[in-house]
C-alpha positions as CSV (number, residue, x, y, z in Angstrom):
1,X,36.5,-6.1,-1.4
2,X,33.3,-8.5,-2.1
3,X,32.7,-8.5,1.6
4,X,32.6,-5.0,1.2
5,X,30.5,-4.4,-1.7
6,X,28.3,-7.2,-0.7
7,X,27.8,-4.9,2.6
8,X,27.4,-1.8,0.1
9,X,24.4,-3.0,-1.7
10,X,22.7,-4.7,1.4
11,X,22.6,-1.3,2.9
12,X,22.3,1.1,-0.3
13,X,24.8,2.8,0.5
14,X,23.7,4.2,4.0
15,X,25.8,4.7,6.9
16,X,25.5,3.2,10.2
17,X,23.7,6.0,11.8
18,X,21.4,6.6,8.9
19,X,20.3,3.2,8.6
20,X,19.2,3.4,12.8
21,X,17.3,6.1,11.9
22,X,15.2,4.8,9.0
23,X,14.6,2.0,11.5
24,X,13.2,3.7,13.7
25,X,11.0,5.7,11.7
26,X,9.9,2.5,10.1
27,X,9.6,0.8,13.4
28,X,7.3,3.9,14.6
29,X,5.4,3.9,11.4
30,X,4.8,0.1,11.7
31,X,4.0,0.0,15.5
32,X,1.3,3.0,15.5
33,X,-1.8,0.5,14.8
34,X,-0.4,-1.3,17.8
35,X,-0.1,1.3,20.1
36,X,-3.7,3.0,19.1
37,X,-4.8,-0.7,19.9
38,X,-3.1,-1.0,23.4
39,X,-4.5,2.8,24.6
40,X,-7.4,2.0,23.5
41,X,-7.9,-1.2,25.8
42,X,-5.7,0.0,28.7
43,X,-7.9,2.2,30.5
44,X,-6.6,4.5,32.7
45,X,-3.2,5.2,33.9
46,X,-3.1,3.8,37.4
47,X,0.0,2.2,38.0
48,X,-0.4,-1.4,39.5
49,X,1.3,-4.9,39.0
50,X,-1.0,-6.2,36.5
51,X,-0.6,-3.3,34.6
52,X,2.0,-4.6,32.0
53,X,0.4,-8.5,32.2
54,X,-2.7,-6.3,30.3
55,X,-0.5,-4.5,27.8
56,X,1.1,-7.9,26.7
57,X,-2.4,-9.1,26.4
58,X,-4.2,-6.1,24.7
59,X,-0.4,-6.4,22.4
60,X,-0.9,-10.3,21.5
61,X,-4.7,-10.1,20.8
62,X,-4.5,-6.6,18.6
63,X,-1.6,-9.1,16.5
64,X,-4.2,-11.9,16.5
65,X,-6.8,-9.8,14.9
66,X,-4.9,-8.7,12.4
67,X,-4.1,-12.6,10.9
68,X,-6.0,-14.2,8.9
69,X,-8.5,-16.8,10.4
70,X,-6.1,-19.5,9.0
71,X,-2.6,-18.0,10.3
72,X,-4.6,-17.3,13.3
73,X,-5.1,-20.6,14.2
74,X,-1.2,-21.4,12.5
75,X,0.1,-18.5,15.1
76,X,-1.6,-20.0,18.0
77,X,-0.8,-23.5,17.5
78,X,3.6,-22.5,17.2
79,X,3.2,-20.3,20.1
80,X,1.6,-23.5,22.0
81,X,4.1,-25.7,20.7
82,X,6.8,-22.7,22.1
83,X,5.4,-22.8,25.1
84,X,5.4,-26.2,25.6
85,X,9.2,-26.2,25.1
86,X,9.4,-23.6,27.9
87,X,7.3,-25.4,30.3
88,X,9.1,-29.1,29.3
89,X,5.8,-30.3,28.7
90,X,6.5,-33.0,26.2
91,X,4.3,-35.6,24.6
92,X,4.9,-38.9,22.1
93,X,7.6,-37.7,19.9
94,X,7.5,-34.0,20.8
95,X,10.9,-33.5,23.0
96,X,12.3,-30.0,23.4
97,X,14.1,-29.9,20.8
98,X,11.0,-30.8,18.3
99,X,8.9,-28.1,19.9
100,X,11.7,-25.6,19.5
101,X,11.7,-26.6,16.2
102,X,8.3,-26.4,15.7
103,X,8.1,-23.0,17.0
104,X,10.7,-21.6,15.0
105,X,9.8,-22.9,12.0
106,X,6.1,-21.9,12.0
107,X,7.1,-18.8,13.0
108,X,9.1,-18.4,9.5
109,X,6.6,-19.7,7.5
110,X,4.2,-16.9,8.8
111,X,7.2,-14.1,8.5
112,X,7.6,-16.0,4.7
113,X,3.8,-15.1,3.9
114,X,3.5,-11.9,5.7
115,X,6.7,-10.6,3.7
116,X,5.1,-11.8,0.4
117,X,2.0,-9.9,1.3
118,X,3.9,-7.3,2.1
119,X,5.9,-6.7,-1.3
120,X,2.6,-7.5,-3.2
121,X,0.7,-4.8,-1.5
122,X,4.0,-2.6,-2.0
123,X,3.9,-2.8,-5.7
124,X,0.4,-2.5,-5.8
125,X,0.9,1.0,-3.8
126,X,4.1,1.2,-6.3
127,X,1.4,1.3,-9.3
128,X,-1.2,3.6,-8.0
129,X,1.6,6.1,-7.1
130,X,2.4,5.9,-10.7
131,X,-1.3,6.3,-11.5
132,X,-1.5,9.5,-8.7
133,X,1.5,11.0,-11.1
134,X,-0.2,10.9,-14.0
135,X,-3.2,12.8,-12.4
136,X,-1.2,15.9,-11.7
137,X,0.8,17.9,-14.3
138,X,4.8,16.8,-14.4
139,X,5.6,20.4,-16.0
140,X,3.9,24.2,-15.1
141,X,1.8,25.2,-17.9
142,X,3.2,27.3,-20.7
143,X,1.2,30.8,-20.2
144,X,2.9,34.0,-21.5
145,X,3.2,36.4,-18.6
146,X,2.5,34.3,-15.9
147,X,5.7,31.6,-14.6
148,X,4.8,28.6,-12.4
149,X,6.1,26.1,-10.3
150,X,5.0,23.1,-7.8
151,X,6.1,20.4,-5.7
152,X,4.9,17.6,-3.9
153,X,6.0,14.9,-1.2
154,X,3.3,12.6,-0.4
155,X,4.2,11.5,3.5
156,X,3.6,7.3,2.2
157,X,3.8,6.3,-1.0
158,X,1.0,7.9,-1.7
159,X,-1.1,10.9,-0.7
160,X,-4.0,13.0,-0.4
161,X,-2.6,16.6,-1.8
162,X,-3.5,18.0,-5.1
163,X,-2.9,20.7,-7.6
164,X,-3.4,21.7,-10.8
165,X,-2.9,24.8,-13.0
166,X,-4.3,24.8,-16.3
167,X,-6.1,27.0,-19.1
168,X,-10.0,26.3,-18.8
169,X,-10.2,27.1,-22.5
170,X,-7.3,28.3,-25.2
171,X,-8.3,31.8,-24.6
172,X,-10.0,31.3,-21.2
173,X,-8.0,32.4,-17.7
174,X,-5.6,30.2,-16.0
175,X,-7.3,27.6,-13.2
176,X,-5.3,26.9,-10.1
177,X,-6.1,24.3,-7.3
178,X,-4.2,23.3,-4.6
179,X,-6.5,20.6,-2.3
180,X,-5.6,18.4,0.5
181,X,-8.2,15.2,1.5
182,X,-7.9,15.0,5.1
183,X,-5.9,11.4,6.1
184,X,-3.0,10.1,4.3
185,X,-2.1,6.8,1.9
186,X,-4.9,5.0,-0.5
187,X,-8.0,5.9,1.3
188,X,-7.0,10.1,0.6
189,X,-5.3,9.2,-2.6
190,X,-8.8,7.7,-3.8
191,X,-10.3,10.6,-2.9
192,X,-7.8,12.9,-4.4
193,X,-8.1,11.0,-8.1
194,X,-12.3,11.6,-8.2
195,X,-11.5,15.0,-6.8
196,X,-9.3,15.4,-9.9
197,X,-11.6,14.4,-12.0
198,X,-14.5,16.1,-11.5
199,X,-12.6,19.5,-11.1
200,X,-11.3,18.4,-14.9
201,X,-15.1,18.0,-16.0
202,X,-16.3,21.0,-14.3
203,X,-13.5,23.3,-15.6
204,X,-14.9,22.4,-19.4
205,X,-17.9,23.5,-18.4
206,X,-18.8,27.6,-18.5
207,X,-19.5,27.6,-15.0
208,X,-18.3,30.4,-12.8
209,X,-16.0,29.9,-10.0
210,X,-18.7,29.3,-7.4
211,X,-20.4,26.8,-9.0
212,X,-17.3,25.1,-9.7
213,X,-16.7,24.8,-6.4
214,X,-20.4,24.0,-5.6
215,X,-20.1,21.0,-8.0
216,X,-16.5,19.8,-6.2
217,X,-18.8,20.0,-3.3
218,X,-21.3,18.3,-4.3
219,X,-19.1,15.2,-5.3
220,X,-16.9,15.6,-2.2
221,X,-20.4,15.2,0.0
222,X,-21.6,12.4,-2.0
223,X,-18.2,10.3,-2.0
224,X,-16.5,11.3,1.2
225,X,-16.6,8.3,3.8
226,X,-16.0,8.3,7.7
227,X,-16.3,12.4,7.7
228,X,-13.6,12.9,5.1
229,X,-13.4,16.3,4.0
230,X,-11.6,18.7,2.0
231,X,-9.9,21.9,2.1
232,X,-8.9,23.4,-1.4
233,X,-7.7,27.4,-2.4
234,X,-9.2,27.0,-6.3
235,X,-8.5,30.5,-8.4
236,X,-8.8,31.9,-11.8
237,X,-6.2,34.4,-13.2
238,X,-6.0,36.5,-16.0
239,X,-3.0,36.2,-18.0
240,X,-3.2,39.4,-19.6
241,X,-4.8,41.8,-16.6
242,X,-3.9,39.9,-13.9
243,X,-7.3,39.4,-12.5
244,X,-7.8,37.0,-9.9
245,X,-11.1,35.5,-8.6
246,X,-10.0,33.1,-5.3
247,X,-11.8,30.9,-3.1
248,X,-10.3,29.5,0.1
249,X,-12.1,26.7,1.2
250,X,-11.0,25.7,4.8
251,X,-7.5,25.9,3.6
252,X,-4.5,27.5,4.8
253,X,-5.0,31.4,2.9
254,X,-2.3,31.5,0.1
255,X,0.5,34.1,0.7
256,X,0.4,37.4,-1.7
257,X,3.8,39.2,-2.0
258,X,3.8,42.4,-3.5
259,X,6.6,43.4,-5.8
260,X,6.8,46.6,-3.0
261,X,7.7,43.9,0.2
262,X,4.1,44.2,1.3
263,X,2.1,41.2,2.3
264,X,-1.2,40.1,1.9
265,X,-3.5,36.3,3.1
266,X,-5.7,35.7,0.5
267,X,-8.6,34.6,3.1
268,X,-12.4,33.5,2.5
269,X,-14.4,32.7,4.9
270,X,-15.8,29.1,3.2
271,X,-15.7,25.8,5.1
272,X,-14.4,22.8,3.6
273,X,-15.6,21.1,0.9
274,X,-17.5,18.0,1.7
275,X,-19.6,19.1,5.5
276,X,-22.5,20.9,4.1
277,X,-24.0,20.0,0.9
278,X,-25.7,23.2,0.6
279,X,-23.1,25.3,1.6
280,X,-22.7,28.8,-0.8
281,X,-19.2,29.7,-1.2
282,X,-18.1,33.4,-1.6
283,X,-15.5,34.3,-4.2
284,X,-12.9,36.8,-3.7
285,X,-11.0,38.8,-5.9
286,X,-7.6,41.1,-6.0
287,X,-5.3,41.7,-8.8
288,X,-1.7,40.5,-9.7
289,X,0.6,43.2,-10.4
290,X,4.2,42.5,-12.4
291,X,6.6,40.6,-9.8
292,X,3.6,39.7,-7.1
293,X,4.1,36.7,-6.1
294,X,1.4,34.3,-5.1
295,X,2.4,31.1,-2.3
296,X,-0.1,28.1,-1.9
297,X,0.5,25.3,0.2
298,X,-0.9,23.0,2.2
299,X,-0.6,22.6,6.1
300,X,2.0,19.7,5.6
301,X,4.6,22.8,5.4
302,X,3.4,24.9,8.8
303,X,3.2,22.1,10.9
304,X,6.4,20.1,9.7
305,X,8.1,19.1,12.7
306,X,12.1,18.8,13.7
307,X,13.4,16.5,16.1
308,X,12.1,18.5,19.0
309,X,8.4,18.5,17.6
310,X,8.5,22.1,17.1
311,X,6.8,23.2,14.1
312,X,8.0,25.4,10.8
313,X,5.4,27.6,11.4
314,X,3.5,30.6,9.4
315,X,6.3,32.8,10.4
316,X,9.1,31.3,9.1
317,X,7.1,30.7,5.5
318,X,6.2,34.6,5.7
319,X,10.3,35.3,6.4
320,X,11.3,33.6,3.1
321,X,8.4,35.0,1.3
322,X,9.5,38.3,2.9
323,X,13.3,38.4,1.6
324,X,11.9,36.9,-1.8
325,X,13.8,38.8,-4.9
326,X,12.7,39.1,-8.4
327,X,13.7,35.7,-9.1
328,X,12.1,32.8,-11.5
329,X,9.4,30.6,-9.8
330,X,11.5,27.5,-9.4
331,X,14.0,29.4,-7.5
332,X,11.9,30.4,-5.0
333,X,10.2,26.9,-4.4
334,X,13.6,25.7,-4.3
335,X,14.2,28.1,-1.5
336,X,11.4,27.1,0.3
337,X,12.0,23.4,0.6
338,X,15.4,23.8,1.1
339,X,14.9,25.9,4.4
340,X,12.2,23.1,5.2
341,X,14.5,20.0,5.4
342,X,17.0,22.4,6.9
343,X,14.5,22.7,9.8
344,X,12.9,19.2,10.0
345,X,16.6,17.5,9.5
346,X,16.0,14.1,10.6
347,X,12.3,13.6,11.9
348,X,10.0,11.7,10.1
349,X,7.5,13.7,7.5
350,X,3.9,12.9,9.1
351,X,1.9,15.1,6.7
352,X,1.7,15.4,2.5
353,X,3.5,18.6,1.5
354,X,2.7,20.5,-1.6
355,X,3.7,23.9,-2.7
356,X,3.0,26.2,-6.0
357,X,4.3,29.6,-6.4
358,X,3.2,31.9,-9.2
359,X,4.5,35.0,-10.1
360,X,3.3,37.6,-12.6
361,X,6.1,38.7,-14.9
């Protein structure tokens, strides 16, 4: 029994077949900057015999650049001493069996340091996740006549998808935003938190929805860096009429369900925010009856992938909005992310994913 709860917390709990699928993932995830390294150096295709000799090479100097100048030197000096074990070049002192030693236990030092890095930099990640939750509302806002709900899964720790719904005064219409900063992890979730921001500052202003929007653009021009950009659906409703004035800016149009069946794409023919710091963008504007119901996401829901690398897809969104009853909010979000694992099953998640349906009661 301790052998088997000692095995029960080193694997949390997992079975067998889960954990070799985690590992890969993580192995995947981990290896990327390795392989963009290797294509990048290995030219073209042609088969010959020195072909792999230049993969291992390209391989061991894309590790070497990523050490340290210190390590660097520390790597380099226990791969010599390994391969002088190999080649039974021995000096002095140094028999095999020293430089085997050597070897290994320089090469557990570095693993030692590199795993400290690693859980520092993973609870520094663990703390701005923390700080990215805080940015974003935990509960839908309490607005009589109108019900919402959201969800998000950041694809690492954290992400570059935002939302927000929110009263721009105590009398004043509703604001939405949904916004996804193209990339993933710290650099997007930097650029999500000042996106935040200054959609917060400009939405106590009495600006209309344009130059909201300008004014996001503006900021998103001035701060993005290597061509970030950002595509965002930002909307105004009326509680009490129903009104809606929408912009889609480069983002996937937002899916309007009619309490009839019919369907509607709330599209706008705006660019993204941050490539064009004089762009004008247009508002559009329909109206909410009782039971419409109104889907934004962003694209980390159409082009989830399964195992197959086949994507969920517009259609299959537009199906469950389709067969939608008069249900709460929640139940229909639910619905949706349900039918989304269902699909992806056991591939990895390779996008943010965040959904907000609103419905007019």
């Amino acid at each position: 029994m301790p052998l088997q709860e000692s095995w029960h917390r080193l694997t949390a709990g997992m079975e067998v077949n889960e954990l070799w699928t985690q590992f890969k993932i993580e192995a995947g995830e981990s290896s990327r900057l390795y392989r963009q390294d290797v294509k990048a150096h290995a030219g073209s295709p042609v088969r010959s015999w020195t072909r792999p000799f230049r993969v291992v090479g390209y391989l061991f100097t894309s590790v070497l650049h990523k050490l340290s100048p210190a390590r660097r030197v520390f790597f380099l000096i226990t791969v010599a001493f390994a391969l002088m074990a190999v080649l039974h070049i021995h000096y002095f002192i140094l028999t095999q069996g020293v430089e085997f030693i050597l070897a290994f236990g320089g090469l557990l030092i570095l693993l030692a340091l590199i795993l400290g890095d690693h859980v520092s930099m993973q609870r520094d990640i663990e703390i701005a996740r923390e700080i990215q939750r805080w940015l974003v509302p935990r509960r839908p806002p309490n607005v009589p006549g109108i019900d919402v709900a959201f969800s998000t899964r950041p694809a690492k720790t954290v992400g570059g998808d935002y939302y927000d719904a929110f009263l721009r005064a105590s009398d004043g219409p509703l604001l939405i935003a949904v916004a996804d900063v193209s990339g993933k992890s710290v650099p997007a979730a930097m650029m999500m938190a000042t996106f935040q921001a200054t959609l917060r500052a400009l939405a106590n202003s009495t600006n209309s929805l344009s130059e909201l929007v300008a004014g996001l653009n503006l900021q998103v021009c001035t701060h993005s860096q290597n061509g970030r950009f950002t595509t965002a659906f930002i909307a105004e409703l009326n509680p009490a009429t129903g009104q809606l004035a929408f912009l889609c800016a480069g983002h996937n149009p937002p899916i309007l369900r009619r309490a009839n069946g019919a369907i509607e794409r709330l599209k706008s023919d705006n660019i993204p925010l941050g490539i064009e710091l004089g762009e004008k963008y247009a508002t559009g504007h329909t109206h909410l009856e009782p039971q419409d119901l109104l889907i934004i996401y962003t694209d980390g829901i159409t082009e989830a992938r399964d195992e197959d690398s086949s994507a969920f897809g517009d259609a299959r969104l537009l199906a469950i909005a389709q067969n939608t009853n008069a249900e709460r909010s929640a139940m229909t979000l639910s619905n949706i992310m349900r039918n989304l694992d269902d699909f992806v099953g056991a591939a990895p998640q390779h996008d943010d994913i965040t959904c907000m349906v609103i419905r007019r009661t």
